[in-house]
C-alpha positions in Angstrom: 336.6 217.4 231.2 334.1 214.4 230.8 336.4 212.2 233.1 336.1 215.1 235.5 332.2 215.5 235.2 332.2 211.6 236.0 334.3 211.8 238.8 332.1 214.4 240.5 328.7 212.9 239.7 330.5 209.5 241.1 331.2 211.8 244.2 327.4 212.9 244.4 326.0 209.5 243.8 328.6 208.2 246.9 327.3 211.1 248.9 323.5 210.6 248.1 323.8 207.1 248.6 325.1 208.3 252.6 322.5 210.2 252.6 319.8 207.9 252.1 321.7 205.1 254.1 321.9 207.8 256.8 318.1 208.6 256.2 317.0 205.2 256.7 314.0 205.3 259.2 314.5 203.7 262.5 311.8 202.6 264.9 311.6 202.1 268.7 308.7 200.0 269.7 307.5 199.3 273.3 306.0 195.8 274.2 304.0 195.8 277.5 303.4 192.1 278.9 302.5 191.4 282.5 304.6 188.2 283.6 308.5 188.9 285.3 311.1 189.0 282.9 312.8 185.7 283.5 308.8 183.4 283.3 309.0 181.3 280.3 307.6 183.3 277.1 309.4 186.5 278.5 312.3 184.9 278.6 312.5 182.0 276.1 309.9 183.1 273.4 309.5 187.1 273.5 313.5 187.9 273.8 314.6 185.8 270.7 311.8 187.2 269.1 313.2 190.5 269.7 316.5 189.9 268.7 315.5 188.6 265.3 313.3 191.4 264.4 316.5 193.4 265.4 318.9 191.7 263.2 317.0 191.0 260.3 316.2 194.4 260.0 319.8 195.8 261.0 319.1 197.7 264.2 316.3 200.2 262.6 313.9 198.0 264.4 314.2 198.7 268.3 312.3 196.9 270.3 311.7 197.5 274.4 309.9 195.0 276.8 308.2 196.3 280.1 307.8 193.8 282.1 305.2 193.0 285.1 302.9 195.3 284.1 305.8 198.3 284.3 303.5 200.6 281.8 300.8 200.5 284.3 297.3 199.4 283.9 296.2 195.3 284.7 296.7 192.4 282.8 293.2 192.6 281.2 293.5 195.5 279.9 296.8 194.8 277.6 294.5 194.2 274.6 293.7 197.5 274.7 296.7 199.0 275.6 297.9 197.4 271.9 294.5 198.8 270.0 294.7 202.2 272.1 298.4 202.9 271.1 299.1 202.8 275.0 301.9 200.1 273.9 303.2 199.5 270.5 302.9 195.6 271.3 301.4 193.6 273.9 301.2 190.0 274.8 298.6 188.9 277.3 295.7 185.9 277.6 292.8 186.6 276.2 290.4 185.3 278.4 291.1 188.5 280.9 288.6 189.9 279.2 285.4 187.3 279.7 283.2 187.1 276.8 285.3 189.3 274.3 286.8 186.3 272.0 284.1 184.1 272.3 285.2 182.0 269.2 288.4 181.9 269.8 287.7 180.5 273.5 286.3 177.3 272.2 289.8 176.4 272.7 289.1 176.6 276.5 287.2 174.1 276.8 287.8 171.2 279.5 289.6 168.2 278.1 289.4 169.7 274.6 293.0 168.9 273.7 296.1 167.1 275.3 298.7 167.9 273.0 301.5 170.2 273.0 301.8 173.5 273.3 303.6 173.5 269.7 300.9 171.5 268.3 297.6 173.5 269.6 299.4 176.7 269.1 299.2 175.9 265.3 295.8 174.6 265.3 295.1 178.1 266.9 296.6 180.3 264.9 294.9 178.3 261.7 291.5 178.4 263.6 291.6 182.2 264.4 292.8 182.7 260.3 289.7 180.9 259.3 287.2 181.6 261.9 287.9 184.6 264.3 289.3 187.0 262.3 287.1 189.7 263.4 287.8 189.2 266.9 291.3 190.8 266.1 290.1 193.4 263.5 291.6 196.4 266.1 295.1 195.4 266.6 297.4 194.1 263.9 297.5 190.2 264.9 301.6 189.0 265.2 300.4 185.4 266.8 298.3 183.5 268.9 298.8 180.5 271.0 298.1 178.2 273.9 300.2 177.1 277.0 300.3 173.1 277.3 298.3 170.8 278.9 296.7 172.5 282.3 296.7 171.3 285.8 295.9 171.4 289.4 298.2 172.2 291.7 297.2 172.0 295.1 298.0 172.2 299.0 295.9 168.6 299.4 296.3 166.2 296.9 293.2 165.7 294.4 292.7 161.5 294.3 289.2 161.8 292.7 286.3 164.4 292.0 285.2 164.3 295.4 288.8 165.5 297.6 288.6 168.8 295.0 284.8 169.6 296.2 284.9 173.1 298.0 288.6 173.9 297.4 289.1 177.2 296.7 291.2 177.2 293.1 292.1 180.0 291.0 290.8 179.6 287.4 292.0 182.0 284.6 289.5 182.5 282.2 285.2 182.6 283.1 285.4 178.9 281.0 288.0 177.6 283.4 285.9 179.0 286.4 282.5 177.4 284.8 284.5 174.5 284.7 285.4 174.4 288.5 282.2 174.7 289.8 280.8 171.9 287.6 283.6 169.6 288.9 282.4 170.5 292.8 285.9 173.4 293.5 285.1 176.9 294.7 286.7 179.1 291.5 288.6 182.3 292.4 289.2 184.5 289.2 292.5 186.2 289.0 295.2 186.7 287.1 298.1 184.5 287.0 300.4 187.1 288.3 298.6 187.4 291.5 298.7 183.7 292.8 301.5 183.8 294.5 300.7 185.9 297.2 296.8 184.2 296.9 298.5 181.3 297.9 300.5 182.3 300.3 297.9 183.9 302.0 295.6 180.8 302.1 293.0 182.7 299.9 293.7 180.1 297.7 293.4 176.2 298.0 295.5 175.6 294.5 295.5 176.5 291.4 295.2 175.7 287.2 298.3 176.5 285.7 300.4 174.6 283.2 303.7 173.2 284.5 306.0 176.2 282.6 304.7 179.0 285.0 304.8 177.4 288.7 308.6 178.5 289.1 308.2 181.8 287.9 305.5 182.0 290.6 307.2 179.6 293.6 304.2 177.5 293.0 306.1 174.4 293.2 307.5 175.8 296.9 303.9 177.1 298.1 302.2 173.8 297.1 303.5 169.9 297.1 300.9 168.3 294.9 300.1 168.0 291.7 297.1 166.2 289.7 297.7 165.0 285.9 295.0 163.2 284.1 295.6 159.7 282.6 295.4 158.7 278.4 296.7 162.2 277.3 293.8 164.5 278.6 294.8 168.2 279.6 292.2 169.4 282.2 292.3 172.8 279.9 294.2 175.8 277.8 294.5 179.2 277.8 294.9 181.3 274.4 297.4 183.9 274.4 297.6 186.8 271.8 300.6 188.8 270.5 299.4 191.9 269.2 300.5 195.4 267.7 299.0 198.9 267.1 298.0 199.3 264.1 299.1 202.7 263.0 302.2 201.7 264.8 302.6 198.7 262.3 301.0 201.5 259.2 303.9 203.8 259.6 306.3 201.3 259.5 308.4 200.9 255.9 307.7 198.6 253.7 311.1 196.9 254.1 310.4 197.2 257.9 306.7 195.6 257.5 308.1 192.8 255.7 310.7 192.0 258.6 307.6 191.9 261.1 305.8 189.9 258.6 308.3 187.3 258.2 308.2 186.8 262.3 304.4 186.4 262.6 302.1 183.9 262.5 302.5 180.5 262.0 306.0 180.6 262.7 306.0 182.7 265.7 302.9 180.4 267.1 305.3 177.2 266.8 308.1 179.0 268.4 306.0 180.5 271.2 304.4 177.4 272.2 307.8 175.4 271.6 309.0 178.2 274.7 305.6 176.9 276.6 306.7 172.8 275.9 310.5 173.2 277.6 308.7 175.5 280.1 306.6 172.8 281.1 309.5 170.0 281.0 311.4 172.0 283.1 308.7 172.8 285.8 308.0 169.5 285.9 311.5 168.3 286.8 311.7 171.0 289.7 308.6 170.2 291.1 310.2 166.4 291.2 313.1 167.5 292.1 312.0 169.1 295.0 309.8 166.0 296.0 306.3 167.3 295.6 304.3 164.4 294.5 302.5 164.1 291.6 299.1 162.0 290.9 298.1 161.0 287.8 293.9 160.2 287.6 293.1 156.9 285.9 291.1 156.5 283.0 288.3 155.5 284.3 288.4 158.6 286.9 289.3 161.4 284.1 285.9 159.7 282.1 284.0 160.6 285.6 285.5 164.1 285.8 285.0 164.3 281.5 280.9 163.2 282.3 280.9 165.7 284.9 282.6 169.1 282.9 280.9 168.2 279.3 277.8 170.7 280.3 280.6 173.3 280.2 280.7 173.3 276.3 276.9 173.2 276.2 276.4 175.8 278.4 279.1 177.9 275.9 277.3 176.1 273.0 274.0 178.0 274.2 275.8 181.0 275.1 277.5 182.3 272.0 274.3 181.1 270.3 272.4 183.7 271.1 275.0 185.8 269.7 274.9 184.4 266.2 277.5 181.8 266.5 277.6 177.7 266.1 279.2 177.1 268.6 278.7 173.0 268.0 280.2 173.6 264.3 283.5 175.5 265.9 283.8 173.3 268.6 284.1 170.4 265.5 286.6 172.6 263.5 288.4 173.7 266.5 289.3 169.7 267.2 289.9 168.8 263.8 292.6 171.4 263.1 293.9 169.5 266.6 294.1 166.6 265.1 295.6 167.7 262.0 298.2 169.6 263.8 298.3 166.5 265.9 300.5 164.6 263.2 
């Protein structure tokens, strides 16, 4: 009789085990970015991501990516989309919306860093940790980043500061566009998405963009030059922020939180701007490839065009000033962590 009373509670303990196993919650999240599916962090940062949250957490994580916008709304208005609950997870640049991370632009700044994308995508995510929380305080913050080292890329070649005066370029961010008109070009504000046909069209002169995007956008086939700066200088970055709802992150389990956890942050801002670093190679080798020509400013010349943009970091010294922020001492962190990072 006790052997049988055993065998039956073993039978129940199988059967609630099922149960539970069979109870296990299982979550389909929606991620809403605005570049084609086949551009670089689409592609070689966003879909690997996906698939590890998927394994590690043994299918109950589901995870769908709408591309190009396919939610609806504009690229400036991701962010929200992620705090609002319009998407469970967005990824978008956060200089869409002009004057809403105004610490964590101070990575936006002309000739503020040359290294790679890997390297200032760390020194980013450690900056924003230590000095922009706040700015994220609506979404749940998965990682930030940069793209490398930006560019022109132009229908005329740029040989000096005065063949870029009155072009018409397209600038990403209100720093980048502050920037232009400093250094003489006529700025056009729009986001990346839209400078192909801007091109095309001949509303547009050229363009800053990173190497990893022009394919994506047939830059490299609507423009044959390109203009690098000499000793390591990037003309510019952009930040970039992966973000999630947060009630769609609270309802998660805590075996499921932990999964998103352990692909987040530091981690996920190394892999992310690892993605941005072979983008970049491999734009580059195209744009060779397909004999555009490529001129690279001396040193003496990028020291002109450094003279001529520094007012841009006072002007956004002043600015955020007047909003309670030292500007000048995040400016100093900001290139510290850089070098750090650097090493």
């Amino acid at each position: 009789m006790i052997a049988n009373m055993k065998r039956q509670l073993g039978v129940l303990a199988l059967t609630a085990t099922a149960c539970v196993s069979g109870w296990a919650q299982e979550v389909t999240l929606r991620l809403h970015q605005f570049l084609p599916p086949q551009a670089t962090i689409p592609a070689k940062a966003i879909t690997p991501w996906i698939k590890k949250i998927e394994a590690e957490s043994n299918g109950r994580i589901k995870i769908q990516m709408f591309s190009a916008m396919q939610l609806g709304g504009t690229p400036p208005q991701l962010f929200d989309q992620a705090r609002d609950g319009v998407a469970d997870i967005t990824w978008t640049v956060l200089g869409y919306t002009p004057g809403r991370f105004m610490k964590t632009e101070v990575f936006e700044l002309p000739f503020i860093t040359g290294l790679s994308s890997e390297a200032s995508s760390k020194a980013l995510w450690a900056y924003v940790q230590a000095y922009a929380q706040d700015e994220f305080k609506d979404v749940h913050l998965l990682t930030v980043h940069t793209h490398g080292p930006g560019l022109f890329h132009t229908k005329q070649p740029i040989t000096g500061l005065e063949s870029l005066r009155g072009m018409k370029i397209r600038g990403g961010t209100r720093i980048v566009n502050n920037m232009l008109v400093k250094l003489g070009a006529t700025p056009v504000g729009m986001p990346v998405p839209a400078v192909t046909e801007a091109l095309s069209k001949g509303v547009l002169d050229g363009t800053t963009i990173p190497w990893e995007v022009g394919p994506s956008l047939k830059v490299n086939e609507l423009v044959k030059n390109h203009t690098t700066f000499a000793g390591g200088n990037g003309l510019y970055v952009t930040t970039f922020a992966l973000s999630m709802n947060k009630a769609a992150y609270s309802k998660l389990p805590a075996d499921l939180k932990k999964v998103i956890d352990n692909n987040s942050g530091m981690s996920l801002a190394a892999d992310f701007g690892k993605a941005m670093d072979e983008g970049d190679k491999v734009g580059r080798d195209l744009a060779i490839k397909g004999g555009n020509k490529i001129t690279e400013l001396d040193v003496a010349e990028v020291q002109r065009w450094k003279r001529t943009a520094s007012s841009v970091e006072s002007d956004w010294i002043n600015e955020v000033k007047g909003k309670g922020i030292d500007g000048a001492k995040l400016a100093s962190e900001a290139r510290a962590l850089m070098d750090k990072y650097a090493k």
